[in-house]
Steps between C-alpha positions, in 0.01 A plus 500: 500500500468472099340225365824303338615495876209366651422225213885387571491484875131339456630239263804422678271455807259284320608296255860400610615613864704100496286303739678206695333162454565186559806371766762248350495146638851462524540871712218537700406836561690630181269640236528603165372802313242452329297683205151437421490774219741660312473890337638505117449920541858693492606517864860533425517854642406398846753207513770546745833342584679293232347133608190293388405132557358282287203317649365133308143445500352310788098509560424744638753666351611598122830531340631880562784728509474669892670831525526720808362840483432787767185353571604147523514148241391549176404157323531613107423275194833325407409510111389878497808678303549759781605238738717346252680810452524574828632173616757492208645886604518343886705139397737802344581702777 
């Protein structure tokens, strides 16, 4: 397994595999993704599907982009230009 490969599947494990935190009061049992860090490194290429959510900040949790991707959620840095650009091509299509 090359290193690139192993770094990505590492960091996608680590830093931002979306965690579900706290329930809403007015659903019980309904939770919301959540994103305690976000990755500002180009992840565009493992992206898949056409769809991302926008997530606010809520403590735990910080503002992010969450993508799906082969390996799961990626929670990605809303102001890093990648995700801009990638967000824009998707509200195209």
């Amino acid at each position: 397994m090359s290193l690139k490969i192993l770094s990505i599947t590492l960091l996608l494990l680590s830093v931002c595999v979306c965690c579900h935190s706290s329930e809403d009061s007015a659903r019980p049992g309904k939770k919301h993704p959540c994103c305690p860090a976000v990755t500002t490194i180009d992840m565009s290429p493992e992206v898949v599907g056409e769809t991302y959510h926008e997530l606010p900040a809520r403590p735990p949790c910080v503002k992010a982009i969450l993508f799906n991707t082969e390996y799961g959620q990626l929670c990605a840095d809303p102001d890093a230009q990648w995700v801009k650009d990638l967000t824009a091509k998707m509200r195209k299509e």
